[in-house]
C-alpha positions in Angstrom: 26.2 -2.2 2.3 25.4 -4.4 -1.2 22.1 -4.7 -0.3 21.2 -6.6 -3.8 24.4 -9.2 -3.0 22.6 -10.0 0.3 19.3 -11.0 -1.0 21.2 -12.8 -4.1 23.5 -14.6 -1.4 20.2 -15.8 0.4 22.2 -13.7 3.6 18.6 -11.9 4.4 18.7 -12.6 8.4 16.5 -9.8 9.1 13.8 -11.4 6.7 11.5 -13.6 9.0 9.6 -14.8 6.7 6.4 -13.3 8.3 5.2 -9.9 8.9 7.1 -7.9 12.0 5.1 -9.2 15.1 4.9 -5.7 16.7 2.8 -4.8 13.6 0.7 -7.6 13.8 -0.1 -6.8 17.2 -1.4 -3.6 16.3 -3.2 -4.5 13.2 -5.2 -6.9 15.3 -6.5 -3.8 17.6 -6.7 -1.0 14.8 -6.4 -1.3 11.0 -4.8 1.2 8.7 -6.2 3.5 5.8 -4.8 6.0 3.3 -1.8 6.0 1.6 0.6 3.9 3.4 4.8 3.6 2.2 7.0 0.7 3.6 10.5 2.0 2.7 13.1 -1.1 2.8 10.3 -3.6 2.2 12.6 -6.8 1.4 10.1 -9.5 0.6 6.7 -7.2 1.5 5.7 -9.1 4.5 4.9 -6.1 6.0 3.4 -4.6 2.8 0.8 -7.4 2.3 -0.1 -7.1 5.7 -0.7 -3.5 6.0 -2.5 -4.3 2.7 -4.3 -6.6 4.5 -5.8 -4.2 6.9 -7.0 -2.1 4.1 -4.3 0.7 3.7 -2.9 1.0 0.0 0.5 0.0 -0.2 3.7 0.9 -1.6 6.4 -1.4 -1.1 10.0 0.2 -1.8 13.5 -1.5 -1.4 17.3 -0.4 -2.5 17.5 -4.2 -4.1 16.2 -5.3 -7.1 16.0 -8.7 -5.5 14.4 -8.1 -3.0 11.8 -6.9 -5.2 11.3 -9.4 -7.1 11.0 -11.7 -4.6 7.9 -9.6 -3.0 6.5 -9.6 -6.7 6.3 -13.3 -6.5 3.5 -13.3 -3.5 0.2 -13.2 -4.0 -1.5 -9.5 -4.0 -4.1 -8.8 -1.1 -5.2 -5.3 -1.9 -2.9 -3.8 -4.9 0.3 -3.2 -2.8 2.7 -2.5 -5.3 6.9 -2.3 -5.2 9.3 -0.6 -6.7 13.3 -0.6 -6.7 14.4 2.9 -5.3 16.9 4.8 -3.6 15.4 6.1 -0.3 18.4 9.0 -0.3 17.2 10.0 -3.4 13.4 9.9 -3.7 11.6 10.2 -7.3 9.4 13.0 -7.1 6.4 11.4 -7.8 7.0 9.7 -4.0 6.8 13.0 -2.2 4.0 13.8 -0.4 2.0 11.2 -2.0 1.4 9.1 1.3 -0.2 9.5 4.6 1.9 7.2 6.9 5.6 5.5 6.6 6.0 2.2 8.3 9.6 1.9 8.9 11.1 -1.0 11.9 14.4 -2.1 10.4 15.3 0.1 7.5 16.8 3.0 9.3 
């Protein structure tokens, strides 16, 4: 899958626009903390709102694009994003987060 060709076709139908309601839901009972990594980010609605909560934020995504796009919002707590392949994780990702929120990546 061209996952960059997607996002510079504007074919994104998974992206919402909004943060995945499931994890809205839960934010509004219980917020998060630590280290938190949102692998296939797309545009960081999930990673502003985790961010949002408190956690700190790492936003990662297989297309630049994608990135880019998630650049262009507003920060809320410092997220940040990077362009990475998940099958091939820099070193400095491992072990450096507490939780992995993950609903349509895998």
């Amino acid at each position: 899958m061209d996952w960059e060709q997607h996002y510079q076709d504007g074919d994104t139908p998974w992206d919402k626009g909004e943060a995945s309601p499931g994890l809205m839901d839960y934010l509004e009972r219980q917020s998060l903390t630590g280290t938190v990594l949102v692998p296939g980010c797309g545009k960081g609605h999930d990673v502003r709102a985790i961010a949002a909560s408190g956690a700190i934020v790492t936003g990662l995504d297989f297309a630049p694009s994608a990135i880019a796009a998630a650049r262009q919002f507003p920060t809320v707590n410092g997220e940040e994003y990077d362009t990475v392949d998940f099958f091939a994780l820099p070193e400095r990702f491992h072990n450096a987060f507490d939780l992995v929120f993950e609903h349509t990546c895998f």
